[in-house]
DRENDO-1510 file (C-alpha; in Angstrom, 1 decimal, always signed):
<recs>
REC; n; res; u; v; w
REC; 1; UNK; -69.9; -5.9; +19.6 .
REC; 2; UNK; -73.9; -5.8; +20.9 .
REC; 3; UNK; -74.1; -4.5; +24.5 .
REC; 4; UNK; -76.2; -7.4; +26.4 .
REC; 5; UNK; -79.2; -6.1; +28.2 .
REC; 6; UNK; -77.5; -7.0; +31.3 .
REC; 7; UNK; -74.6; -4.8; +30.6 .
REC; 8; UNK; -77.0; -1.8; +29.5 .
REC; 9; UNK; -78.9; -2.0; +32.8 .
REC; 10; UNK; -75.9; -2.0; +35.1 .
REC; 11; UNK; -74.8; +0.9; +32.9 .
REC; 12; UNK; -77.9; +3.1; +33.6 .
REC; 13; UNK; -77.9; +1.9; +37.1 .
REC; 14; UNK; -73.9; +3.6; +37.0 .
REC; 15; UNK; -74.9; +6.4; +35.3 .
REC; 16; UNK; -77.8; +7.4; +38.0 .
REC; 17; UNK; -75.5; +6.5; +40.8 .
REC; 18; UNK; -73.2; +8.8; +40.4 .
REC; 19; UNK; -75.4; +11.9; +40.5 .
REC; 20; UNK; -78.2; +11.0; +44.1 .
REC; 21; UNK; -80.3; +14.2; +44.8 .
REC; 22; UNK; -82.3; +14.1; +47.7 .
REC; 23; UNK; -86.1; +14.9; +48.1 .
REC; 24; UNK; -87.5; +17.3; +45.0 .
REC; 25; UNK; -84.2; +18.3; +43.6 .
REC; 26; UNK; -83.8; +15.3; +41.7 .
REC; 27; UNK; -83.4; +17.9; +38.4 .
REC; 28; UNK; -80.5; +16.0; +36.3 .
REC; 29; UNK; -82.5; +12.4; +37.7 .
REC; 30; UNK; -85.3; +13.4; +36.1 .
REC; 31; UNK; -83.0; +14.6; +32.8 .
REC; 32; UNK; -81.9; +11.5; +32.8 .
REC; 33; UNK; -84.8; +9.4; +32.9 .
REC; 34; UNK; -86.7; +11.3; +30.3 .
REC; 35; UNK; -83.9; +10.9; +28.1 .
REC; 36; UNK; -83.9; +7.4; +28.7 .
REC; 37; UNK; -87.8; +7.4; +28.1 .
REC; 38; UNK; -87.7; +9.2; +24.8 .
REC; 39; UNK; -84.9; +6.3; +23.8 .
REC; 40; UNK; -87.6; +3.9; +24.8 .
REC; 41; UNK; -90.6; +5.7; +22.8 .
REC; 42; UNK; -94.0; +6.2; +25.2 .
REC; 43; UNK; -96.7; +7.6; +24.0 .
REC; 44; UNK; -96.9; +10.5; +27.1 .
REC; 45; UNK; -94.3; +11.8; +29.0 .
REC; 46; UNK; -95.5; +14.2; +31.6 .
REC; 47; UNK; -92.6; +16.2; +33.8 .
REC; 48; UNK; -93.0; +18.0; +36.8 .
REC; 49; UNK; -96.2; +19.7; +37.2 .
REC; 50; UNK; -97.9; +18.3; +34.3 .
REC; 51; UNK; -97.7; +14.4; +36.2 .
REC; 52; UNK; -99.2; +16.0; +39.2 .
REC; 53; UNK; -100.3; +19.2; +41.1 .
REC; 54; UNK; -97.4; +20.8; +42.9 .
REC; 55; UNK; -100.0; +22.2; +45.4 .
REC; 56; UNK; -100.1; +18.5; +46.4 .
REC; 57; UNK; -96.6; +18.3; +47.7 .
REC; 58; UNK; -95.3; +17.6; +50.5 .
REC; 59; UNK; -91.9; +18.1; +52.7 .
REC; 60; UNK; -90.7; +21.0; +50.3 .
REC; 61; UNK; -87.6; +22.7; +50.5 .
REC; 62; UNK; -87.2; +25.8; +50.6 .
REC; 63; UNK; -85.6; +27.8; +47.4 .
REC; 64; UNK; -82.1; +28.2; +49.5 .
REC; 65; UNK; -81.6; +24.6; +49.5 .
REC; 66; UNK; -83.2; +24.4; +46.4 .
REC; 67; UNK; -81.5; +26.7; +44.0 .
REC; 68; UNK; -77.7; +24.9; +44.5 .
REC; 69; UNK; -79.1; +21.4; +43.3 .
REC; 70; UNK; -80.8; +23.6; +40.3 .
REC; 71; UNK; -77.6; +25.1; +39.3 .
REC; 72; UNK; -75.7; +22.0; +39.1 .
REC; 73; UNK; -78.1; +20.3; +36.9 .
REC; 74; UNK; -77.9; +23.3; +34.8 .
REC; 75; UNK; -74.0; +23.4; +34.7 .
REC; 76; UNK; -74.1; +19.4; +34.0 .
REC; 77; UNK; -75.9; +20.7; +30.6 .
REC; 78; UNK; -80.0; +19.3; +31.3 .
REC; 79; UNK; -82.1; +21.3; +28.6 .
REC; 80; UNK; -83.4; +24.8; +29.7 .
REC; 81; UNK; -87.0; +23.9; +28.7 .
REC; 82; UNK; -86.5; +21.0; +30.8 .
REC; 83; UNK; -85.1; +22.6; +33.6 .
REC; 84; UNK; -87.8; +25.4; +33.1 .
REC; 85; UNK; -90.5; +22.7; +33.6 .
REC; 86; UNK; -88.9; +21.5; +36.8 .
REC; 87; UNK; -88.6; +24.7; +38.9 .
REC; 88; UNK; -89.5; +25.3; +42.0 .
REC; 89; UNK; -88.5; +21.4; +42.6 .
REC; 90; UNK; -91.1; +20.3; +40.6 .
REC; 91; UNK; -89.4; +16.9; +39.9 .
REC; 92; UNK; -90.4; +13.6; +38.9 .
REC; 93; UNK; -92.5; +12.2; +35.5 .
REC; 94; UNK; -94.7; +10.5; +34.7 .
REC; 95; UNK; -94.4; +7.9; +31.4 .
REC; 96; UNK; -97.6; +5.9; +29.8 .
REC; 97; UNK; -97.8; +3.6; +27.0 .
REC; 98; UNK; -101.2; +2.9; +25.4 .
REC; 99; UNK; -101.7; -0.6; +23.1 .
REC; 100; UNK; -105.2; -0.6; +23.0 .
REC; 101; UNK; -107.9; -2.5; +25.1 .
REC; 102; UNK; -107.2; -4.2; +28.0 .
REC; 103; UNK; -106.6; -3.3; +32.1 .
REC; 104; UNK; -104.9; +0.0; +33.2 .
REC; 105; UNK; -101.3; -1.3; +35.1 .
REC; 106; UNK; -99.6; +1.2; +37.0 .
REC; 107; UNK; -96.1; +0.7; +38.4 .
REC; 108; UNK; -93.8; +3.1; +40.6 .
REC; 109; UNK; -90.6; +3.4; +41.8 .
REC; 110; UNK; -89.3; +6.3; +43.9 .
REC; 111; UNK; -86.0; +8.4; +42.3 .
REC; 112; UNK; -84.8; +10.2; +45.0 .
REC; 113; UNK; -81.0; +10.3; +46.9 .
REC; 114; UNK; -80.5; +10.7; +50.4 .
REC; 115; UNK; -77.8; +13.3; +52.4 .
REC; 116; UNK; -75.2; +10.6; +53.2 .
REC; 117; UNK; -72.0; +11.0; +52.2 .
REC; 118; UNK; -70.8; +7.9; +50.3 .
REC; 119; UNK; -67.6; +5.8; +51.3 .
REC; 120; UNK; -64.4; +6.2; +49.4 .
REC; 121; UNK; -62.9; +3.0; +50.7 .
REC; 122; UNK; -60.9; +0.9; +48.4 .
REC; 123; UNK; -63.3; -2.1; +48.9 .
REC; 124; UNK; -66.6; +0.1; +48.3 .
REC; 125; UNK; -67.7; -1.5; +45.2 .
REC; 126; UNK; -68.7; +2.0; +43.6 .
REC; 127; UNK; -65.7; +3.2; +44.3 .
REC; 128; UNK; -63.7; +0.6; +43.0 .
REC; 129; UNK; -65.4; +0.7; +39.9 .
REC; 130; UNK; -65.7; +4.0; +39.3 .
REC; 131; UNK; -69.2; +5.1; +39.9 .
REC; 132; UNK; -69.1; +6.4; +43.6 .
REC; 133; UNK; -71.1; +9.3; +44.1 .
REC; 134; UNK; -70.0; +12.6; +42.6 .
REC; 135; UNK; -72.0; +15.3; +44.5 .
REC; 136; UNK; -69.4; +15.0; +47.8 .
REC; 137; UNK; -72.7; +14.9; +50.4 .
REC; 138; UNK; -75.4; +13.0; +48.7 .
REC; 139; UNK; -76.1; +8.8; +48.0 .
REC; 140; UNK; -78.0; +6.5; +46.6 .
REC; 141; UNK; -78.4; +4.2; +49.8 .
REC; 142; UNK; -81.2; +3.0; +49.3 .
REC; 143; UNK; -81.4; +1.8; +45.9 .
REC; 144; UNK; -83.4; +3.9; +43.6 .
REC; 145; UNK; -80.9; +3.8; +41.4 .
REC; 146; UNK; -81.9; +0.5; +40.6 .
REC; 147; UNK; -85.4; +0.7; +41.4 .
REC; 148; UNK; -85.2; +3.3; +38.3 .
REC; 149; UNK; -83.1; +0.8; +36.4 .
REC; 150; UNK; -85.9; -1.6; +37.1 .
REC; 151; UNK; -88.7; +0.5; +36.0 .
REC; 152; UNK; -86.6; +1.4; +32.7 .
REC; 153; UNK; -86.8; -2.3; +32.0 .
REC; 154; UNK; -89.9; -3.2; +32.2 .
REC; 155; UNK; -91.0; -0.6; +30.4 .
REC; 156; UNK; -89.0; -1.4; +27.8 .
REC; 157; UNK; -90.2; -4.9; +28.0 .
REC; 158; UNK; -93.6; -4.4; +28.1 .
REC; 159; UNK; -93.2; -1.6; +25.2 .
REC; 160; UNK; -92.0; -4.9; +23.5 .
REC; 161; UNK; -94.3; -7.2; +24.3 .
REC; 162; UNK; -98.0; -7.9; +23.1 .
REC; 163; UNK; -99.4; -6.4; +26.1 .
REC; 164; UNK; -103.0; -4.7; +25.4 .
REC; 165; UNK; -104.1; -1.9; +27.6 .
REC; 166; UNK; -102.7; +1.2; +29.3 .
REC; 167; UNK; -99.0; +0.9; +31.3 .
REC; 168; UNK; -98.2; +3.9; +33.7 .
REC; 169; UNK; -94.6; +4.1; +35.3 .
REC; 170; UNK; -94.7; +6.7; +38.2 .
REC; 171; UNK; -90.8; +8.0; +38.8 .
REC; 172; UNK; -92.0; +9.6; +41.9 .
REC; 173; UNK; -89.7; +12.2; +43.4 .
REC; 174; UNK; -89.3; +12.6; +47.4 .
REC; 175; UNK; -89.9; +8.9; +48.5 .
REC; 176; UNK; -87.6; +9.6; +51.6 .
REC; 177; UNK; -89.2; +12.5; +52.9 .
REC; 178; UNK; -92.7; +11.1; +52.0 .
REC; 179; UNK; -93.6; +14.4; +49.9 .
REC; 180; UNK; -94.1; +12.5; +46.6 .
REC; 181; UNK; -96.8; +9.6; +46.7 .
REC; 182; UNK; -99.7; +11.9; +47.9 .
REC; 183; UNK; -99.2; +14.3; +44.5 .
REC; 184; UNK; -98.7; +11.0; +42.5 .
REC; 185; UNK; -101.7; +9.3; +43.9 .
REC; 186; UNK; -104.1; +12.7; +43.5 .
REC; 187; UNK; -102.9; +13.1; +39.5 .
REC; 188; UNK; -104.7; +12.0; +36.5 .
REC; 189; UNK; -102.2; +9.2; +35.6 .
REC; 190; UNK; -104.0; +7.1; +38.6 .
REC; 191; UNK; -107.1; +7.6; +37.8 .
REC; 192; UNK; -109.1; +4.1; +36.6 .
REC; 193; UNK; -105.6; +2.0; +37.8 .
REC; 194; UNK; -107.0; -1.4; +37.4 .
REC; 195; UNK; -103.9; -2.7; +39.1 .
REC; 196; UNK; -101.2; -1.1; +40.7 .
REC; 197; UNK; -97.8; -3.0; +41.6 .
REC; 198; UNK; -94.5; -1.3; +43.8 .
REC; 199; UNK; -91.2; -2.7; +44.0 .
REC; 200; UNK; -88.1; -2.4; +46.5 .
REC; 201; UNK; -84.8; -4.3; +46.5 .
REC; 202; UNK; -83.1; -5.4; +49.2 .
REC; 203; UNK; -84.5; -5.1; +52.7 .
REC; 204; UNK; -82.7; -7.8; +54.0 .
REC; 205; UNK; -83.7; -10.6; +51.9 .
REC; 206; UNK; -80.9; -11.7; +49.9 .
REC; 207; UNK; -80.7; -12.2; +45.8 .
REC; 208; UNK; -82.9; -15.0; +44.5 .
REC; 209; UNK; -85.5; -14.1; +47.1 .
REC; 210; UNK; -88.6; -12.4; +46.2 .
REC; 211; UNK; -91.4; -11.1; +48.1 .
REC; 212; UNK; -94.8; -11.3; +46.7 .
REC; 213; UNK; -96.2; -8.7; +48.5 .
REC; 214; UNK; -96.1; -6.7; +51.9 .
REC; 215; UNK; -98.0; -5.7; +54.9 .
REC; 216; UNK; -98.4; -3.8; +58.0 .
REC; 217; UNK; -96.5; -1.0; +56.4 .
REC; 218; UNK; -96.3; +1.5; +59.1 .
REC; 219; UNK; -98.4; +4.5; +58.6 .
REC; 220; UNK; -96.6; +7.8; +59.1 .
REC; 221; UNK; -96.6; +11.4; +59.8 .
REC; 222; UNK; -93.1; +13.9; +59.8 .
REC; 223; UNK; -93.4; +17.0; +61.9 .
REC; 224; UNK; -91.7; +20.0; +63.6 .
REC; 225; UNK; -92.6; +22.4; +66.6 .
REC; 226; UNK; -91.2; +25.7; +67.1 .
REC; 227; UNK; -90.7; +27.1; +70.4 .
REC; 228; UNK; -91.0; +30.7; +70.7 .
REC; 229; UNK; -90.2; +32.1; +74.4 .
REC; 230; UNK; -88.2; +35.6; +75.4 .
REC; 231; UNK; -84.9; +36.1; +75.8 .
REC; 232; UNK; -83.2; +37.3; +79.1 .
REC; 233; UNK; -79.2; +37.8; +80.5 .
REC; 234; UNK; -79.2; +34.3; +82.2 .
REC; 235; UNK; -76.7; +35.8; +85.3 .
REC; 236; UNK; -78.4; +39.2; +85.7 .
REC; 237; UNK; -82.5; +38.8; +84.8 .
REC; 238; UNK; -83.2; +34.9; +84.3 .
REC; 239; UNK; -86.9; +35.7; +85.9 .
REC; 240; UNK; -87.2; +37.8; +82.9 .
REC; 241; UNK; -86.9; +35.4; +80.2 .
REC; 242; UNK; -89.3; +32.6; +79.2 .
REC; 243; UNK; -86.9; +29.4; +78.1 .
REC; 244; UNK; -87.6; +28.1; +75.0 .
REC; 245; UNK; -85.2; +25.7; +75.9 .
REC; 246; UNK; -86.8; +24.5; +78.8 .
REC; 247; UNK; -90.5; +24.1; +76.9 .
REC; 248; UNK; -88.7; +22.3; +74.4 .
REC; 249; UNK; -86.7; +19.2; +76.9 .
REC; 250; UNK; -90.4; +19.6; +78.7 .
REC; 251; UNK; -91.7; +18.4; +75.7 .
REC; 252; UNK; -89.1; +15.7; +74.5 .
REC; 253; UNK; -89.3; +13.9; +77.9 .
REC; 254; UNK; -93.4; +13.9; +78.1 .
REC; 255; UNK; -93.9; +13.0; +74.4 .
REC; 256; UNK; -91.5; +9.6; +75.4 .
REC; 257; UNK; -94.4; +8.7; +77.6 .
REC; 258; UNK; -97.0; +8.9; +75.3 .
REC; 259; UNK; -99.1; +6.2; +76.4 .
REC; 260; UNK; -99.5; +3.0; +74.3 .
REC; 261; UNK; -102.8; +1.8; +72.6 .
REC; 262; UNK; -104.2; -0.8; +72.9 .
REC; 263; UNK; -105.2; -1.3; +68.9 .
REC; 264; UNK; -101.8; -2.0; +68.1 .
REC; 265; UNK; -98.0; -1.2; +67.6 .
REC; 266; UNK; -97.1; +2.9; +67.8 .
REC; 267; UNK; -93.9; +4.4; +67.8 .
REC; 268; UNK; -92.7; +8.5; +68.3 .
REC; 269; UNK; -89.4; +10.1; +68.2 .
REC; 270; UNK; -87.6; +13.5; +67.9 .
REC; 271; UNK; -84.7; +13.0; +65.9 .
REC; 272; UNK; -83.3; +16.7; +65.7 .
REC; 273; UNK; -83.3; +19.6; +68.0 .
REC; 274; UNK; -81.9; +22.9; +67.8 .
REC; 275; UNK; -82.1; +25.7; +70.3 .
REC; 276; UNK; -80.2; +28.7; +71.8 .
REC; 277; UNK; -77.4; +30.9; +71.0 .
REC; 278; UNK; -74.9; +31.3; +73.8 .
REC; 279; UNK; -74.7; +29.6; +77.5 .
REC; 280; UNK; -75.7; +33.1; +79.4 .
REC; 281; UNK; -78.8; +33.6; +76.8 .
REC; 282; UNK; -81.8; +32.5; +78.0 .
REC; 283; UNK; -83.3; +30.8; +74.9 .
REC; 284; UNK; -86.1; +32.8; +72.7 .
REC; 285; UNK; -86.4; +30.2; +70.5 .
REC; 286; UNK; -85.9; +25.9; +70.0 .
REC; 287; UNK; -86.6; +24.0; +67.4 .
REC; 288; UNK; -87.4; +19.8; +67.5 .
REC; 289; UNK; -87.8; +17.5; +64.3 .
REC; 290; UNK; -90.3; +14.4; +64.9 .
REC; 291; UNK; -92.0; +11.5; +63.8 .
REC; 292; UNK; -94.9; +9.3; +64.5 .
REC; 293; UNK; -95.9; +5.9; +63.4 .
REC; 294; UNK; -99.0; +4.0; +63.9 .
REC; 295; UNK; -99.7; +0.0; +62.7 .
REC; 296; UNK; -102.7; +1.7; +61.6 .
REC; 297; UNK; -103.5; +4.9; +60.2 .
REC; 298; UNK; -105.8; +6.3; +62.8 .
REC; 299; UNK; -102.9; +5.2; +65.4 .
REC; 300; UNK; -100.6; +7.3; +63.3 .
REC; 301; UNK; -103.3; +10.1; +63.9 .
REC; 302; UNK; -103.4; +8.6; +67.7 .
REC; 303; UNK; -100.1; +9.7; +68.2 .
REC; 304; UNK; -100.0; +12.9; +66.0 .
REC; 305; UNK; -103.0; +14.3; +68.2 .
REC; 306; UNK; -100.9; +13.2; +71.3 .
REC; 307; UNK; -97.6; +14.7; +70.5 .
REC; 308; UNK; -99.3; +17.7; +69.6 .
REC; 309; UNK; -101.1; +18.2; +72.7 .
REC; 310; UNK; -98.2; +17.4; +74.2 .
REC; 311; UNK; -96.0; +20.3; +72.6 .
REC; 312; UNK; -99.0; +23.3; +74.0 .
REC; 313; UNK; -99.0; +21.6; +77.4 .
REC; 314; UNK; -94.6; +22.2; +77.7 .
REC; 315; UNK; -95.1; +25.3; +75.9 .
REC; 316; UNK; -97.8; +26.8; +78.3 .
REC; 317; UNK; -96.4; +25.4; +81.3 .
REC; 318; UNK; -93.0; +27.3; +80.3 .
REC; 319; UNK; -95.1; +30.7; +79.2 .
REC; 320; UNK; -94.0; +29.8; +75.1 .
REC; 321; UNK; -95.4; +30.0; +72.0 .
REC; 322; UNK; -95.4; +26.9; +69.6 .
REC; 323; UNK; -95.5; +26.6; +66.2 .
REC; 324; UNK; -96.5; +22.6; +65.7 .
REC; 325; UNK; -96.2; +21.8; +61.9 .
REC; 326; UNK; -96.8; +19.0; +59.6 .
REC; 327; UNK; -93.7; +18.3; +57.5 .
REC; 328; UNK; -95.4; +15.1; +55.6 .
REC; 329; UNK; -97.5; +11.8; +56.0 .
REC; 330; UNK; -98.6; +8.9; +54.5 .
REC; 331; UNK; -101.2; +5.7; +55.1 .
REC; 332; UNK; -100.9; +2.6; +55.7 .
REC; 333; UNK; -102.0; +0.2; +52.5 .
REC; 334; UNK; -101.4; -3.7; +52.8 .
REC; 335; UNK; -100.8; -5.5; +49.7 .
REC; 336; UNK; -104.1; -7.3; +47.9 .
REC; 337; UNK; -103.2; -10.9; +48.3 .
REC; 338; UNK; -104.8; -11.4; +44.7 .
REC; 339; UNK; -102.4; -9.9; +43.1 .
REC; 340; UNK; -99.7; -11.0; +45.3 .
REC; 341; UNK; -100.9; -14.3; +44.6 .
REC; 342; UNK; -100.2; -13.7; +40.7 .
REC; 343; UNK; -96.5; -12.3; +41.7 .
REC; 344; UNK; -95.8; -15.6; +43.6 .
REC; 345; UNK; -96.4; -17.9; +41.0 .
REC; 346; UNK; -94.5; -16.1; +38.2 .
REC; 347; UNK; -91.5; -15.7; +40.8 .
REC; 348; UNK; -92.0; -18.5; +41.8 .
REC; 349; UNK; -91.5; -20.5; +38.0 .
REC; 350; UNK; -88.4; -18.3; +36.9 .
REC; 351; UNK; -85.0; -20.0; +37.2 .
REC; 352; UNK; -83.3; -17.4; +38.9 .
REC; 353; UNK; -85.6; -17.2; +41.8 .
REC; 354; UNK; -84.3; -19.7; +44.4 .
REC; 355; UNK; -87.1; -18.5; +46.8 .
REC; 356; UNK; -90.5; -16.8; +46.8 .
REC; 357; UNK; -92.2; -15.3; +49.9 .
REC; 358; UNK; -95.7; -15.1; +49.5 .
REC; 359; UNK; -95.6; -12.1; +52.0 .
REC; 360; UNK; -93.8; -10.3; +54.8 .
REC; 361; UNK; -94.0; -7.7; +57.1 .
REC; 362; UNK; -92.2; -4.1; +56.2 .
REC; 363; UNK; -91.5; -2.7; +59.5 .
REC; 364; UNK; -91.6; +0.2; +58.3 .
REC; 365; UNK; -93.2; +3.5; +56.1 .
REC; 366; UNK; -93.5; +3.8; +52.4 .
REC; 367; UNK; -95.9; +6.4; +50.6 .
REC; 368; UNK; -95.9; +4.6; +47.8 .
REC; 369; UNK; -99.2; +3.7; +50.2 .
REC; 370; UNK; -100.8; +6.7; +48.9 .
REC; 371; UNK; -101.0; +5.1; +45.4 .
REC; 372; UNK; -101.8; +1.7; +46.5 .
REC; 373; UNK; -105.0; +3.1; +48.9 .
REC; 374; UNK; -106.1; +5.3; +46.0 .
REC; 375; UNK; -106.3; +1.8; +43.6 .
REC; 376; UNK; -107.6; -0.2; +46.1 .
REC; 377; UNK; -110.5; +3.0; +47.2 .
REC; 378; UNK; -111.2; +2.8; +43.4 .
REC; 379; UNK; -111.7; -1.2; +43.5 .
REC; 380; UNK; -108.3; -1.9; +42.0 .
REC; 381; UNK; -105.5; -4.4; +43.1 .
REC; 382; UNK; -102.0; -3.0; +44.1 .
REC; 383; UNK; -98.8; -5.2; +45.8 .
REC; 384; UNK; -95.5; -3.9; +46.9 .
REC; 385; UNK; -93.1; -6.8; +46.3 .
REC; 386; UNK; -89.4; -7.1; +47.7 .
REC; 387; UNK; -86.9; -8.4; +45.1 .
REC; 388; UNK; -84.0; -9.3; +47.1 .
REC; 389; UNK; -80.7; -8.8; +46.8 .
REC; 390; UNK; -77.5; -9.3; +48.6 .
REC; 391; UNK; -76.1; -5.5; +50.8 .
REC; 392; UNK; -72.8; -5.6; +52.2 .
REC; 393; UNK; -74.6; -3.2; +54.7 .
REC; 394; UNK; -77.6; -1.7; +55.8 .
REC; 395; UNK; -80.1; +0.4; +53.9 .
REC; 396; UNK; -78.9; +4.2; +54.6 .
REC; 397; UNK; -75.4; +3.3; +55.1 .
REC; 398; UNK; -72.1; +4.9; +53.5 .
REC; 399; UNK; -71.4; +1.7; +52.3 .
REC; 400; UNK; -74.7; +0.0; +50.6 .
REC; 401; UNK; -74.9; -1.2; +47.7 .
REC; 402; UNK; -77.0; -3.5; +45.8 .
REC; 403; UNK; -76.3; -6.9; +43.6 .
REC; 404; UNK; -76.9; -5.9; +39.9 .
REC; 405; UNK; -77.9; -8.7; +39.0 .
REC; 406; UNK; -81.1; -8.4; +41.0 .
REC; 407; UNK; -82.1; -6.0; +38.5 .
REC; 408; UNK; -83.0; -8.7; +35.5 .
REC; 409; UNK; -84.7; -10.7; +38.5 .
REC; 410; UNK; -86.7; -7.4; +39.0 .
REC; 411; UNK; -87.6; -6.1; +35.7 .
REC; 412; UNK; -88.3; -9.8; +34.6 .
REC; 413; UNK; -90.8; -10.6; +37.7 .
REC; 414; UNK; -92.3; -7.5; +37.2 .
REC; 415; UNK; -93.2; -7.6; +33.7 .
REC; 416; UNK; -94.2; -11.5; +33.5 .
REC; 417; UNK; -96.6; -10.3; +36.3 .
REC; 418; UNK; -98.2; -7.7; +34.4 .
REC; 419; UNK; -98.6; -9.8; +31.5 .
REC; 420; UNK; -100.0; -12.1; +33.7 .
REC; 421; UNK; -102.4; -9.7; +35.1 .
REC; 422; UNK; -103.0; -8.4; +31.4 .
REC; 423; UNK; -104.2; -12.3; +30.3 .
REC; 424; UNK; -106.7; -12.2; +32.9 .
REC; 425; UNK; -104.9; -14.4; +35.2 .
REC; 426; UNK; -106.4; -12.5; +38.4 .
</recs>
C-alpha cells in the first residue's frame, strides 16, 4: 500500500522528534536531513563549513559540552565523513536546486532542540504515540521538527514543479541561541536572494490560521559579565576581600533601572547567576547571564551600551574586575509587505486555510532577521509568515506539541507562494 504524503511527513516529523539537539550540536539532525535531501535529489548540498564560515558563529559551545552530543551521533551510526565535516559543531546545510532562468528564492527554517526535558505523561501526545524524546534532557518545543518537515516539502514540491530559477533552503543550526542566522546570512548561498521567505508554526494562532508576514521583531543581544574580586575568611579578614558577590547584586539591581527611551519599547534581564563557594568565603568570583532587547536595533545597542556601563560602574564601586562579553545578537528586520501581500492571497484561496492575517506583531527575537536584512540591504523582498497550529501548551514547554496537519498547510502555502513569486506575481 502507497504511503500518502501526509503520512510520510508526520513520519519525518517523528523521526526528527525523537532525537532534539540544542544549539550547534545538531550532528545526527543534520544526518538526517541530508539523507533526506539526497532522497529528494538537489543539485548542491553544502554541510557545515562549506554553507557558511564557522568564524561567523555565534553562541558556541565549548568542546566539553560539545564532544557528548558528537559521540552519540556517532554511536547512532551518522557516516564518519559526515561527522568529520561537522566537527567542531559545525552543523547545519545548506540545499539548492537550480532549473534555469528565473528569480533566486531562498527559504529557512531553523533545526535546533532546546534543554527541556520532555513530558512522559500518558496524555503527552509523543509519548503516547511513541515518539517522545529519546535524549532524557533535550526537546523539540518549539517546533523545528516540523519547521524541518516543512522545508523537506517544499522542496520536494518545488523540485517537482515547473519552477524556473534558483531555490535555496537554509536548515540553519542554533536558532535558539541566535548563533546561526548571522553565518547563514554572511555565506555565499545568500548572495543575489531575489526573495527570501521564513516560516514558524504555532505562536498562538491556531490551525487554519496563517500569518502573511510579521513585524516589530525585537532586535536582540545575549551576553555575560564576569566578576572577578579577591577572596578573604569572611569571620576573620572580610576588609581583606573584594566581594564579587556584592559587585555582581550591585549590578543586577542598577541594570533594572535602566532608564527607558523614548524611541520605543526596550526590555533587559539577567536570567542566571552564579557566584561563590561557601557562606564564610568572601566571593573571588560571580558570574550573571543577560539579555537585551530593543523595538529597534540601535535600542537594542541602547541598552547593550547601558548594561555594560552599568557592569564597570558595580564592579569599580566594589574594587572588581569584569569580564563583559557578547554571547550573541541579532537585528531587527520587518517583513516587506510586497511579498506578504503575495503570501495572503495564496493563503488566503486554499481550502484549508479558514483565516489569513495579513500581518502581526512577534513580540519577540528571531535571527532569521539576519537573512531577511541582508535580502532586503541587497534590494530583495523577504516575509516571515506564521502558519498556525493548535499547542496544547506554550512554546518551551514540557508538553508542546504541534498539529501535524499544519504541516501540508505549510509546505503548500509556502510553495504556491514561491511559484507565485516565480510567475512574476510581485
Amino acid at each position: 500500500m502507497a504511503v500518502s504524503v501526509a503520512d510520510r511527513l508526520v513520519d519525518v516529523r517523528r523521526r526528527l522528534h525523537r532525537f532534539p539537539e540544542p544549539a550547534w550540536r545538531e550532528f545526527r539532525t543534520t544526518a538526517a536531513l541530508v539523507e533526506e535531501l539526497r532522497s529528494i535529489g538537489v543539485d548542491e548540498l553544502a554541510v557545515g563549513p562549506d554553507a557558511y564560515d564557522p568564524d561567523d558563529r555565534m553562541a558556541i559551545p565549548g568542546e566539553s559540552e560539545l564532544a557528548p552530543w558528537y559521540d552519540r551521533a556517532r554511536e547512532a551510526g551518522v557516516d564518519e565523513d559526515l561527522l568529520a565535516q561537522m566537527e567542531g559543531g559545525n552543523t547545519g546545510v545548506v540545499a539548492v536546486l537550480e532549473k534555469g532562468a528565473g528569480p533566486s528564492v531562498g527559504l529557512r527554517v531553523d533545526i535546533d532542540g532546546l534543554l527541556i526535558e520532555e513530558s512522559d505523561e500518558s496524555g503527552h501526545h509523543p509519548q503516547a504515540e511513541g515518539f517522545r524524546s529519546e535524549t532524557g534532557e533535550t526537546m523539540h518545543s518549539c517546533g523545528h521538527d516540523g519547521h524541518m518537515t516543512i522545508g523537506l516539502g517544499v522542496l520536494e514540491a518545488i523540485e517537482e514543479s515547473d519552477f524556473a530559477g534558483t531555490f535555496t533552503v537554509f536548515f540553519q543550526p542554533a536558532e535558539e541561541e541566535s548563533g546561526g542566522g548571522n553565518p547563514m546570512a554572511e555565506s555565499r548561498f545568500a548572495d543575489g536572494l531575489d526573495y527570501l521567505f521564513a516560516v514558524h508554526l504555532g505562536l498562538d494562532h491556531p490551525s487554519g490560521e496563517v500569518v502573511a508576514g510579521i513585524e516589530k521583531p525585537l532586535a536582540m543581544c545575549h551576553l555575560t559579565a564576569e566578576f572577578i574580586g579577591t577572596s578573604a575568611h569572611a569571620g576573620k579578614a572580610p576588609q581583606q576581600g573584594d566581594n564579587a558577590i556584592q559587585a555582581m547584586a550591585t549590578a543586577i539591581q542598577n541594570i533594572y533601572g535602566t532608564p527607558r527611551h523614548s524611541d520605543g519599547m526596550t526590555r533587559v534581564n539577567v536570567g542566571r547567576a552564579d557566584a561563590g563557594s561557601a557562606s564564610n568565603v568572601i566571593a573571588e568570583r560571580a558570574k550573571l547571564w543577560g539579555e537585551v532587547r530593543g523595538e529597534t536595533t540601535p535600542l537594542r545597542e541602547y541598552m547593550k551600551t547601558e548594561f555594560e556601563r552599568t557592569l564597570y560602574a558595580a564592579a569599580e564601586v566594589h574594587d572588581c574586575d569584569v569580564d563583559f562579553k557578547i554571547v550573541s545578537e541579532s537585528p531587527r528586520a520587518d517583513s516587506d509587505p510586497e511579498l506578504a501581500e503575495v503570501v495572503y492571497e495564496v493563503a488566503d484561496g486554499m481550502e484549508r486555510v479558514d483565516s489569513t492575517v495579513k500581518s502581526a506583531e512577534f513580540g519577540a527575537s528571531e535571527d532569521a532577521t539576519f537573512l531577511m536584512e541582508r535580502v532586503q540591504d541587497e534590494g530583495g523582498l523577504a516575509t516571515y509568515l506564521i502558519v498556525g497550529t493548535d499547542h496544547p501548551t506554550s512554546h518551551h514547554t514540557p508538553t508542546f506539541d504541534i498539529d501535524e496537519a499544519s504541516l501540508e498547510t505549510g509546505i503548500d502555502v509556502l510553495t504556491d507562494s514561491i511559484l507565485a513569486v516565480a510567475d512574476g506575481r510581485v
